[in-house]
KEKE-3310 file (N, C-alpha, C; in steps of 0.2 Angstrom, whole numbers, plus 5000, padded with zeros to 4 digits):
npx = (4939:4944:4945:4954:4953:4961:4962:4968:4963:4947:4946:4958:4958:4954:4958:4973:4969:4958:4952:4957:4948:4938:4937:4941:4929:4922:4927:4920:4926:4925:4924:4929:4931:4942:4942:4952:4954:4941:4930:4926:4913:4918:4931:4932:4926:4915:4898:4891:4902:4906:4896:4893:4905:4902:4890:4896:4905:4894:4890:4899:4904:4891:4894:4907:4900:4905:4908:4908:4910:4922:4928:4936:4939:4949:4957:4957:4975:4979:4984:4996:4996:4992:4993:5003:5001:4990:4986:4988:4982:4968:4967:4974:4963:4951:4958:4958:4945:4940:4948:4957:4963:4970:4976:4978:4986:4993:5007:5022:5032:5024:5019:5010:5007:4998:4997:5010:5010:4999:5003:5016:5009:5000:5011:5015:5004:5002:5008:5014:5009:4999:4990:4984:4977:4980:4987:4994:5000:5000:5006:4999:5000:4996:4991:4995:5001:5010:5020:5026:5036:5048:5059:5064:5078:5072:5060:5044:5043:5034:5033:5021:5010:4994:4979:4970:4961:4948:4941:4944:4937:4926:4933:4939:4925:4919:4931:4926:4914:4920:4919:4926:4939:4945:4951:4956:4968:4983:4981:4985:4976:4967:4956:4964:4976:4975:4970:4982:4992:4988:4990:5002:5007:5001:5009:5022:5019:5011:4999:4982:4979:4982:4985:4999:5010:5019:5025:5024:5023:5021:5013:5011)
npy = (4969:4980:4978:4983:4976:4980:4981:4982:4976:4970:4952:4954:4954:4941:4931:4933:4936:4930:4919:4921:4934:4928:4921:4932:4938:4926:4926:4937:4951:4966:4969:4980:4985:4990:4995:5000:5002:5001:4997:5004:5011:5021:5020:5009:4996:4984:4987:4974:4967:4976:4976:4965:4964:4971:4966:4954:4960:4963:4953:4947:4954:4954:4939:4941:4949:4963:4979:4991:4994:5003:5011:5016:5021:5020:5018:5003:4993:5005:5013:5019:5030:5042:5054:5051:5055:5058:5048:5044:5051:5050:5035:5038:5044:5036:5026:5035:5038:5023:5019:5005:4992:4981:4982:4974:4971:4973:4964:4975:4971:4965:4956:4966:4984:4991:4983:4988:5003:5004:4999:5007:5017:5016:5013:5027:5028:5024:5027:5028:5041:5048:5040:5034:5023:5010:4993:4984:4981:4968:4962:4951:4939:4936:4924:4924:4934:4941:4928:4931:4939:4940:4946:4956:4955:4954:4944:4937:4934:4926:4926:4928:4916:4910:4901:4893:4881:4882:4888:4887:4883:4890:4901:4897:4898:4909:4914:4909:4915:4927:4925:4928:4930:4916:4901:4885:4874:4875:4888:4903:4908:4898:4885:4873:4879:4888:4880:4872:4883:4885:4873:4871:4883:4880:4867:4872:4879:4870:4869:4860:4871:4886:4904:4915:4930:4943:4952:4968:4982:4982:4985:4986)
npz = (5044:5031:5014:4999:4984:4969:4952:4936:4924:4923:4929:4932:4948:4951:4946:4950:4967:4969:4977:4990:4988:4992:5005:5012:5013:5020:5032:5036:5031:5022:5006:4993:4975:4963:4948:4935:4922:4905:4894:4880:4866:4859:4861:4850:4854:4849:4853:4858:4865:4872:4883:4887:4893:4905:4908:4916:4925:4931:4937:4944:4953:4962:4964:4973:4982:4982:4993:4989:4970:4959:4944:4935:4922:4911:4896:4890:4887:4886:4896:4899:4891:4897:4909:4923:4936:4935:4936:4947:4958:4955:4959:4973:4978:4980:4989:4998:5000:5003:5014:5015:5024:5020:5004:4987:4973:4956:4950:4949:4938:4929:4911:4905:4898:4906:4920:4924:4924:4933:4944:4946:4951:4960:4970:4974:4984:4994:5007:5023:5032:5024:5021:5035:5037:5031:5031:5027:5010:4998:4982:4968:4960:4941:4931:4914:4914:4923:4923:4910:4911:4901:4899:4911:4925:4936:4945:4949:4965:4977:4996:5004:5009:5006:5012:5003:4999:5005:4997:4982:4970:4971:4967:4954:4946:4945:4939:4925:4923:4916:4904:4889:4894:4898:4892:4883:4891:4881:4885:4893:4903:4910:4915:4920:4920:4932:4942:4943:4945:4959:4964:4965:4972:4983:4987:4990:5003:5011:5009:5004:4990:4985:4985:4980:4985:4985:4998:5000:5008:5026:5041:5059)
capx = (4944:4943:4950:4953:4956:4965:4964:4971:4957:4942:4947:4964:4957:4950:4965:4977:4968:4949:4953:4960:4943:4930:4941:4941:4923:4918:4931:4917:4929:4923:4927:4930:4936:4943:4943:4956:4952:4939:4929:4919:4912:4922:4937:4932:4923:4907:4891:4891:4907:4904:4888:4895:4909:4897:4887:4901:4906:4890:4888:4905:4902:4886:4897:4913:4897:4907:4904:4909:4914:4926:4929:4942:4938:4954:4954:4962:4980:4980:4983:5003:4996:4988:4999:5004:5002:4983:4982:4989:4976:4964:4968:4973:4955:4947:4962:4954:4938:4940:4950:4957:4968:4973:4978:4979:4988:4997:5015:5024:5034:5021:5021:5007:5011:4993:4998:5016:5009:4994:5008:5018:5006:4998:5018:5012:4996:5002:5011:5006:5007:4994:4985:4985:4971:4984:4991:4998:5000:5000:5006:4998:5001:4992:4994:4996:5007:5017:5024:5029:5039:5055:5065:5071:5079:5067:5055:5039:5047:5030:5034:5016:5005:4986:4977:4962:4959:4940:4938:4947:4933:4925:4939:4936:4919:4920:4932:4922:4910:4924:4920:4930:4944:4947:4949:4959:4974:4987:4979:4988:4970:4963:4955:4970:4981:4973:4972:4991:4997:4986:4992:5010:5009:5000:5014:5026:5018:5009:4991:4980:4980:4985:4988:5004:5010:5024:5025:5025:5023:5017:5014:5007)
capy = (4973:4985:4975:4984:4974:4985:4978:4987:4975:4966:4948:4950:4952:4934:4928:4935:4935:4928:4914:4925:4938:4924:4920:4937:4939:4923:4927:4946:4957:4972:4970:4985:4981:4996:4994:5005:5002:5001:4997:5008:5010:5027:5016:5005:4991:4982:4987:4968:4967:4982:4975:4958:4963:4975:4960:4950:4964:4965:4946:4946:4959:4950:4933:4943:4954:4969:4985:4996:4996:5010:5010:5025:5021:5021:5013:4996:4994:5012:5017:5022:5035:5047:5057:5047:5060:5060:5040:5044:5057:5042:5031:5038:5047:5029:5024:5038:5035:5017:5018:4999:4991:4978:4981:4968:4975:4968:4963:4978:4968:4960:4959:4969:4988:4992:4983:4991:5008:5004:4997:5010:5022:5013:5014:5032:5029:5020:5033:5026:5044:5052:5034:5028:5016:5002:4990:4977:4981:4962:4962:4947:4935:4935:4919:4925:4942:4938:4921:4930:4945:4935:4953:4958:4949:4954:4940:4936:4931:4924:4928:4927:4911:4909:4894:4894:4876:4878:4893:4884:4878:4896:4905:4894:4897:4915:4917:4906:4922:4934:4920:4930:4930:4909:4896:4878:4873:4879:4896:4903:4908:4891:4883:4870:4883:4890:4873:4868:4888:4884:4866:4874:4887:4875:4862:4878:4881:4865:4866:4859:4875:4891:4909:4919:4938:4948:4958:4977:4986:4981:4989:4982)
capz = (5040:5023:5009:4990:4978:4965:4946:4930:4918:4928:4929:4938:4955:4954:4945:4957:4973:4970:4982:4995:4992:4996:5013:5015:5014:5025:5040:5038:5031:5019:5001:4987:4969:4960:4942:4933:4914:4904:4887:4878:4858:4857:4858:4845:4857:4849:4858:4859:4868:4880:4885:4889:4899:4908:4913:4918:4931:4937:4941:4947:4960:4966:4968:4980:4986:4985:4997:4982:4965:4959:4939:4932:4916:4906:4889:4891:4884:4884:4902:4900:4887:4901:4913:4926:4939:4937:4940:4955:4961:4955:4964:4980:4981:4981:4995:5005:5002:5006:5019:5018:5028:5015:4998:4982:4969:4953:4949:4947:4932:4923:4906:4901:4901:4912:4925:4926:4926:4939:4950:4949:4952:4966:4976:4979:4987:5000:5012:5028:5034:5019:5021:5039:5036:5026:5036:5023:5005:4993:4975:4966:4951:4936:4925:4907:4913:4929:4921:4904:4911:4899:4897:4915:4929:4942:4944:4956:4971:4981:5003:5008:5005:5010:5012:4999:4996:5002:4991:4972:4964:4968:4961:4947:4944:4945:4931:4920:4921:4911:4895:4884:4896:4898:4887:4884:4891:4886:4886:4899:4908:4908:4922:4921:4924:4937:4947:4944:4950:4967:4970:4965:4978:4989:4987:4995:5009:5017:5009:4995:4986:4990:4983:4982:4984:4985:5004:4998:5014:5033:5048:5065)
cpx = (4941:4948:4949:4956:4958:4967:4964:4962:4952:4943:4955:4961:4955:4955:4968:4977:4960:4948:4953:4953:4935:4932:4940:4932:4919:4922:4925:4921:4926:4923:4925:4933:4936:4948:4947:4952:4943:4937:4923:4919:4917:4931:4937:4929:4917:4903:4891:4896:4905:4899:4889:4899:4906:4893:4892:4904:4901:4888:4895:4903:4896:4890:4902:4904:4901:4903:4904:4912:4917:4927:4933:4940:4943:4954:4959:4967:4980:4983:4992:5002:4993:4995:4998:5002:4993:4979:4982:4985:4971:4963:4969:4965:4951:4951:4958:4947:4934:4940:4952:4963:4971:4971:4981:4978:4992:5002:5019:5026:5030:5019:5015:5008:5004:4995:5003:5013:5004:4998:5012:5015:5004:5005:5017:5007:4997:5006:5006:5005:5001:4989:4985:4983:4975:4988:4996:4996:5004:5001:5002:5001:4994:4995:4989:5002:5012:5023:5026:5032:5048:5063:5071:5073:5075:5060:5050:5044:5042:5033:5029:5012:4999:4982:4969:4960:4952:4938:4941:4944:4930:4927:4938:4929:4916:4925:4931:4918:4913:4926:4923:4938:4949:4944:4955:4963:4975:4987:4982:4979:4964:4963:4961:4977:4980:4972:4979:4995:4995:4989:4998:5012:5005:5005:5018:5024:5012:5002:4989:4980:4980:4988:4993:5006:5016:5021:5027:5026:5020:5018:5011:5005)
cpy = (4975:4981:4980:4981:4978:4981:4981:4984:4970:4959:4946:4951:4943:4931:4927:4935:4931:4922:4918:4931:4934:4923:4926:4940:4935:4925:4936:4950:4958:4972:4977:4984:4989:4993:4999:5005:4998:4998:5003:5009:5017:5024:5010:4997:4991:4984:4981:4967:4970:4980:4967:4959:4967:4971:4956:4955:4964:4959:4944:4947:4956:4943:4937:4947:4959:4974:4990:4993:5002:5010:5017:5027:5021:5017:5008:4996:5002:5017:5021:5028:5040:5048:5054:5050:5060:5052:5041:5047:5052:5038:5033:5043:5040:5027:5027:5037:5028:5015:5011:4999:4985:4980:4974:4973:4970:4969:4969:4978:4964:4965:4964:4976:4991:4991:4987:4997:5009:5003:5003:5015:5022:5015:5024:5032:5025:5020:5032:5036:5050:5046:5030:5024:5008:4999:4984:4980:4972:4963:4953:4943:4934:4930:4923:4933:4941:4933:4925:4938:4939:4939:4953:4953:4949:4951:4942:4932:4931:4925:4927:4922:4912:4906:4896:4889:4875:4882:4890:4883:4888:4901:4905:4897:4906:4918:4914:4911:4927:4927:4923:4929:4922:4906:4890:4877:4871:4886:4897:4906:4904:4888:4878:4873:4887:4885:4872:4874:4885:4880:4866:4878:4883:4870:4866:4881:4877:4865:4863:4864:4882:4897:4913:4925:4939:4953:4962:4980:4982:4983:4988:4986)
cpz = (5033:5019:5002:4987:4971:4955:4940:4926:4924:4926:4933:4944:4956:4950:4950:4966:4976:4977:4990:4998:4995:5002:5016:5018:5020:5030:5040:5036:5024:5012:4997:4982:4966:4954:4938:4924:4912:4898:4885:4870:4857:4856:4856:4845:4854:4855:4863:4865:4876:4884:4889:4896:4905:4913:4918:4925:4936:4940:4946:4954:4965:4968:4973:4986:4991:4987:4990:4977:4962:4950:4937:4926:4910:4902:4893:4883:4882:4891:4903:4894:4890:4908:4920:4933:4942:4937:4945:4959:4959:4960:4972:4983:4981:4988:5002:5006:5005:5011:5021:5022:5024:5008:4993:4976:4964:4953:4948:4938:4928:4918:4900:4906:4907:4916:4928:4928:4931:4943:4953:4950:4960:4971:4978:4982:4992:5007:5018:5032:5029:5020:5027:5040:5034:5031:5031:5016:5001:4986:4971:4960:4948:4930:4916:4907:4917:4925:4914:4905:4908:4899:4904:4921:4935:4940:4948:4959:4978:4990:5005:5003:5011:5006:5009:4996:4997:4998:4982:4969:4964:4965:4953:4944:4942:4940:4925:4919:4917:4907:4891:4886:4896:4894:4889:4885:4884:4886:4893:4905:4905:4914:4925:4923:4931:4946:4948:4946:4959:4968:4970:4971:4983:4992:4992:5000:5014:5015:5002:4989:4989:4985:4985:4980:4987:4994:4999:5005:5018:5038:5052:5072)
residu = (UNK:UNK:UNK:UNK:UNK:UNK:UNK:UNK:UNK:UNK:UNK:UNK:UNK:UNK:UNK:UNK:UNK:UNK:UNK:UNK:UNK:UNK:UNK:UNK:UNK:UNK:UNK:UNK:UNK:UNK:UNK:UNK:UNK:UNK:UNK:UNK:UNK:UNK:UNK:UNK:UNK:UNK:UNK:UNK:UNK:UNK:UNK:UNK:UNK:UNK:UNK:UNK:UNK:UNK:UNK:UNK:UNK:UNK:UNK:UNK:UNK:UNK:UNK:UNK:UNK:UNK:UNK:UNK:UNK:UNK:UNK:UNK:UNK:UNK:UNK:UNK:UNK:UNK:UNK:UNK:UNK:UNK:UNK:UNK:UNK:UNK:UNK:UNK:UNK:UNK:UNK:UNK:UNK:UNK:UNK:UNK:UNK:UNK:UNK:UNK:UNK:UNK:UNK:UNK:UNK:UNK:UNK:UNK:UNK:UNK:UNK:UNK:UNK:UNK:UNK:UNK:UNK:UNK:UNK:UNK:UNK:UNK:UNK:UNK:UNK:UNK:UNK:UNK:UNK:UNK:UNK:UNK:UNK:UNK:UNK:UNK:UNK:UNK:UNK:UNK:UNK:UNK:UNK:UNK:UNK:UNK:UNK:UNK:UNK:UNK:UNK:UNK:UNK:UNK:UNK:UNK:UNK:UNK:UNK:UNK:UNK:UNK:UNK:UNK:UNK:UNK:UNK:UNK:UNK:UNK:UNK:UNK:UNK:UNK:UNK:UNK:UNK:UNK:UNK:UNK:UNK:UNK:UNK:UNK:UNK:UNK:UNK:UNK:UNK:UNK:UNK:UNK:UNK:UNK:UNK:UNK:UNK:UNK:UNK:UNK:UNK:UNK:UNK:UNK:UNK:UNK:UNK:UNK:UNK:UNK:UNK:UNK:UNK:UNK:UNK:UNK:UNK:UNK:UNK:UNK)
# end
Protein backbone atom coordinates (compact mmCIF):
# COMPACT_ATOMS: atom_id res chain seq x y z
CA UNK A 1 0.00 0.00 0.00
CA UNK A 2 0.79 4.08 -0.45
CA UNK A 3 0.84 5.75 2.79
CA UNK A 4 1.08 9.83 3.08
CA UNK A 5 1.78 10.99 6.01
CA UNK A 6 0.45 14.63 5.94
CA UNK A 7 2.26 17.18 8.60
CA UNK A 8 1.46 20.96 8.96
CA UNK A 9 5.52 21.19 10.97
CA UNK A 10 7.92 18.22 10.61
CA UNK A 11 7.69 16.31 13.94
CA UNK A 12 3.96 15.73 14.03
CA UNK A 13 4.02 12.85 11.65
CA UNK A 14 6.21 10.79 14.33
CA UNK A 15 4.25 12.29 17.21
CA UNK A 16 1.07 11.36 15.78
CA UNK A 17 1.56 8.35 13.73
CA UNK A 18 5.64 7.46 13.77
CA UNK A 19 4.82 4.23 15.56
CA UNK A 20 2.12 3.37 13.08
CA UNK A 21 4.80 4.47 9.95
CA UNK A 22 7.57 2.01 10.92
CA UNK A 23 4.74 -0.78 10.99
CA UNK A 24 3.82 0.43 8.01
CA UNK A 25 7.10 0.16 6.37
CA UNK A 26 7.99 -3.49 7.85
CA UNK A 27 4.47 -5.14 6.79
CA UNK A 28 6.25 -3.30 2.77
CA UNK A 29 4.13 -0.61 2.43
CA UNK A 30 5.32 2.73 0.61
CA UNK A 31 5.76 5.76 2.65
CA UNK A 32 5.45 9.78 1.61
CA UNK A 33 5.79 12.59 4.09
CA UNK A 34 4.29 15.79 2.82
CA UNK A 35 5.57 18.71 4.91
CA UNK A 36 3.30 21.67 4.68
CA UNK A 37 5.48 24.48 6.51
CA UNK A 38 8.44 25.67 6.51
CA UNK A 39 11.52 27.74 8.02
CA UNK A 40 13.48 30.06 6.23
CA UNK A 41 15.93 33.36 7.00
CA UNK A 42 13.50 35.63 5.04
CA UNK A 43 11.07 34.87 7.75
CA UNK A 44 13.45 35.81 10.40
CA UNK A 45 14.96 32.10 11.10
CA UNK A 46 18.75 31.99 12.10
CA UNK A 47 20.84 30.32 9.42
CA UNK A 48 21.72 28.27 12.56
CA UNK A 49 18.13 27.15 13.06
CA UNK A 50 17.39 26.51 9.29
CA UNK A 51 20.30 24.39 8.93
CA UNK A 52 19.54 22.36 11.95
CA UNK A 53 16.05 21.59 11.10
CA UNK A 54 17.18 20.86 7.52
CA UNK A 55 19.22 18.28 8.98
CA UNK A 56 16.83 16.88 11.25
CA UNK A 57 14.49 16.22 8.06
CA UNK A 58 16.92 14.82 6.37
CA UNK A 59 17.93 12.04 8.97
CA UNK A 60 14.46 11.66 9.79
CA UNK A 61 13.52 10.71 6.19
CA UNK A 62 16.42 8.10 6.15
CA UNK A 63 15.09 6.47 9.46
CA UNK A 64 11.00 6.05 7.96
CA UNK A 65 12.92 5.58 4.46
CA UNK A 66 10.53 7.55 2.74
CA UNK A 67 9.66 7.08 -1.04
CA UNK A 68 9.09 10.97 -1.38
CA UNK A 69 9.31 13.94 0.48
CA UNK A 70 7.02 16.84 -0.51
CA UNK A 71 7.68 20.28 1.41
CA UNK A 72 5.10 23.33 0.41
CA UNK A 73 6.96 25.60 2.11
CA UNK A 74 4.69 27.85 3.99
CA UNK A 75 6.13 29.96 6.90
CA UNK A 76 5.29 28.14 10.07
CA UNK A 77 2.52 29.85 12.26
CA UNK A 78 1.76 31.65 9.35
CA UNK A 79 -0.21 29.11 7.05
CA UNK A 80 -3.99 30.74 7.93
CA UNK A 81 -2.37 34.02 6.24
CA UNK A 82 -2.38 32.53 2.66
CA UNK A 83 -5.66 31.80 0.64
CA UNK A 84 -6.92 28.87 1.63
CA UNK A 85 -8.01 27.89 -1.92
CA UNK A 86 -4.42 27.60 -3.01
CA UNK A 87 -3.43 25.11 -0.04
CA UNK A 88 -5.97 23.16 -1.46
CA UNK A 89 -4.52 22.99 -5.09
CA UNK A 90 -1.32 22.18 -2.85
CA UNK A 91 -2.11 19.52 -1.39
CA UNK A 92 -4.25 17.65 -3.64
CA UNK A 93 -1.43 17.84 -6.46
CA UNK A 94 0.67 15.80 -4.11
CA UNK A 95 -2.66 13.26 -3.36
CA UNK A 96 -2.54 12.93 -7.08
CA UNK A 97 0.79 12.47 -7.38
CA UNK A 98 1.05 10.03 -4.60
CA UNK A 99 -1.85 8.29 -5.20
CA UNK A 100 -2.22 6.78 -1.45
CA UNK A 101 -4.38 4.70 -0.16
CA UNK A 102 -3.99 5.69 3.41
CA UNK A 103 -3.80 9.14 4.68
CA UNK A 104 -2.42 10.46 8.33
CA UNK A 105 -3.48 13.85 8.79
CA UNK A 106 -3.92 16.03 12.00
CA UNK A 107 -6.70 16.98 14.40
CA UNK A 108 -8.94 19.14 12.77
CA UNK A 109 -9.35 20.93 16.47
CA UNK A 110 -6.00 21.26 17.56
CA UNK A 111 -4.84 23.97 19.12
CA UNK A 112 -2.48 25.35 16.85
CA UNK A 113 -3.98 27.40 14.03
CA UNK A 114 -1.54 25.27 11.17
CA UNK A 115 -2.92 22.32 11.83
CA UNK A 116 -6.61 23.57 11.83
CA UNK A 117 -6.09 24.99 8.46
CA UNK A 118 -3.96 22.08 6.94
CA UNK A 119 -7.00 19.91 8.22
CA UNK A 120 -9.39 21.75 6.71
CA UNK A 121 -7.85 21.94 3.69
CA UNK A 122 -6.99 18.43 3.38
CA UNK A 123 -11.19 17.53 3.87
CA UNK A 124 -11.27 18.68 0.12
CA UNK A 125 -8.51 16.46 -1.13
CA UNK A 126 -10.15 13.54 -0.43
CA UNK A 127 -13.26 13.25 -2.86
CA UNK A 128 -12.99 9.63 -3.41
CA UNK A 129 -14.44 10.46 -6.86
CA UNK A 130 -11.48 13.25 -7.87
CA UNK A 131 -8.96 10.90 -5.68
CA UNK A 132 -9.89 7.18 -6.16
CA UNK A 133 -6.63 5.94 -4.82
CA UNK A 134 -7.66 6.76 -0.78
CA UNK A 135 -9.15 4.05 0.87
CA UNK A 136 -9.07 5.14 4.69
CA UNK A 137 -8.35 8.63 5.57
CA UNK A 138 -6.85 8.90 9.84
CA UNK A 139 -6.63 12.18 11.73
CA UNK A 140 -3.96 11.69 14.49
CA UNK A 141 -3.02 13.15 17.96
CA UNK A 142 -0.30 15.53 18.54
CA UNK A 143 0.74 15.78 22.36
CA UNK A 144 1.13 19.55 22.96
CA UNK A 145 -1.91 20.58 20.36
CA UNK A 146 -4.66 17.91 20.43
CA UNK A 147 -4.64 17.79 24.55
CA UNK A 148 -4.93 21.69 24.66
CA UNK A 149 -7.85 22.43 22.36
CA UNK A 150 -9.66 23.95 26.07
CA UNK A 151 -12.11 26.43 23.93
CA UNK A 152 -14.61 24.12 22.14
CA UNK A 153 -16.51 21.20 22.95
CA UNK A 154 -15.42 19.09 20.16
CA UNK A 155 -12.66 16.84 21.39
CA UNK A 156 -10.29 13.91 20.08
CA UNK A 157 -12.48 11.13 20.23
CA UNK A 158 -9.91 8.05 19.30
CA UNK A 159 -12.11 4.92 17.13
CA UNK A 160 -9.06 3.23 15.54
CA UNK A 161 -6.25 1.95 17.71
CA UNK A 162 -2.92 0.15 16.19
CA UNK A 163 -0.71 -1.95 17.98
CA UNK A 164 2.85 -0.26 18.02
CA UNK A 165 4.35 -1.85 21.14
CA UNK A 166 7.43 -3.28 18.95
CA UNK A 167 7.90 0.03 17.02
CA UNK A 168 7.84 2.60 20.79
CA UNK A 169 11.16 2.96 21.64
CA UNK A 170 11.51 3.75 17.60
CA UNK A 171 9.16 6.36 17.77
CA UNK A 172 11.04 7.49 20.50
CA UNK A 173 14.26 7.79 19.16
CA UNK A 174 13.26 9.39 16.12
CA UNK A 175 11.68 12.30 17.81
CA UNK A 176 14.82 12.78 19.79
CA UNK A 177 16.16 13.78 16.30
CA UNK A 178 13.76 17.25 16.22
CA UNK A 179 16.28 18.33 19.56
CA UNK A 180 14.68 21.55 19.53
CA UNK A 181 11.29 20.03 19.39
CA UNK A 182 11.42 17.72 22.94
CA UNK A 183 12.41 18.41 26.27
CA UNK A 184 11.68 17.44 30.11
CA UNK A 185 8.61 16.19 31.48
CA UNK A 186 6.32 18.06 31.86
CA UNK A 187 7.03 19.57 28.51
CA UNK A 188 4.25 18.40 26.72
CA UNK A 189 6.71 16.67 23.88
CA UNK A 190 8.81 14.76 26.31
CA UNK A 191 9.71 11.23 25.87
CA UNK A 192 7.63 10.69 29.24
CA UNK A 193 4.73 11.82 27.50
CA UNK A 194 5.13 10.08 24.67
CA UNK A 195 5.29 6.69 26.53
CA UNK A 196 2.29 7.43 29.01
CA UNK A 197 -0.06 8.56 25.69
CA UNK A 198 0.89 4.98 24.03
CA UNK A 199 0.48 2.88 27.25
CA UNK A 200 -2.88 5.09 27.62
CA UNK A 201 -4.10 4.11 24.12
CA UNK A 202 -2.56 0.65 24.65
CA UNK A 203 -4.48 0.22 27.92
CA UNK A 204 -7.89 0.86 25.53
CA UNK A 205 -7.44 -1.42 23.15
CA UNK A 206 -5.67 -4.58 24.59
CA UNK A 207 -1.80 -3.78 23.81
CA UNK A 208 1.47 -2.55 25.46
CA UNK A 209 1.32 0.59 23.53
CA UNK A 210 -0.56 1.70 20.92
CA UNK A 211 -1.50 4.83 18.75
CA UNK A 212 -4.87 6.53 18.34
CA UNK A 213 -6.89 8.33 15.31
CA UNK A 214 -10.03 9.64 14.54
CA UNK A 215 -11.80 7.53 11.27
CA UNK A 216 -12.31 10.31 8.62
CA UNK A 217 -13.34 8.50 5.75
CA UNK A 218 -13.27 4.67 4.43
CA UNK A 219 -14.18 2.66 1.74
CA UNK A 220 -13.58 -1.09 0.76
Amino acid sequence: MKILAIAPHPDDETLGCGGSLFRHKKEGDKLSWLIVTSMHEKNGWAIEKVNQRNDEISKVSDTYQFEDIFTLEYPTTKVDTFPISDLIDNISNIVIKVSPEIIYMPFVLDAHTDHQVVATAINTSIKWFRYPSIKKVLMYETPSETGFNFITDRAFHPNVFVNISQYLDDKIKTMKIFASEIDEHPFPRSEKVIQALATLRGSQSGYQAAEAFELVYQRS
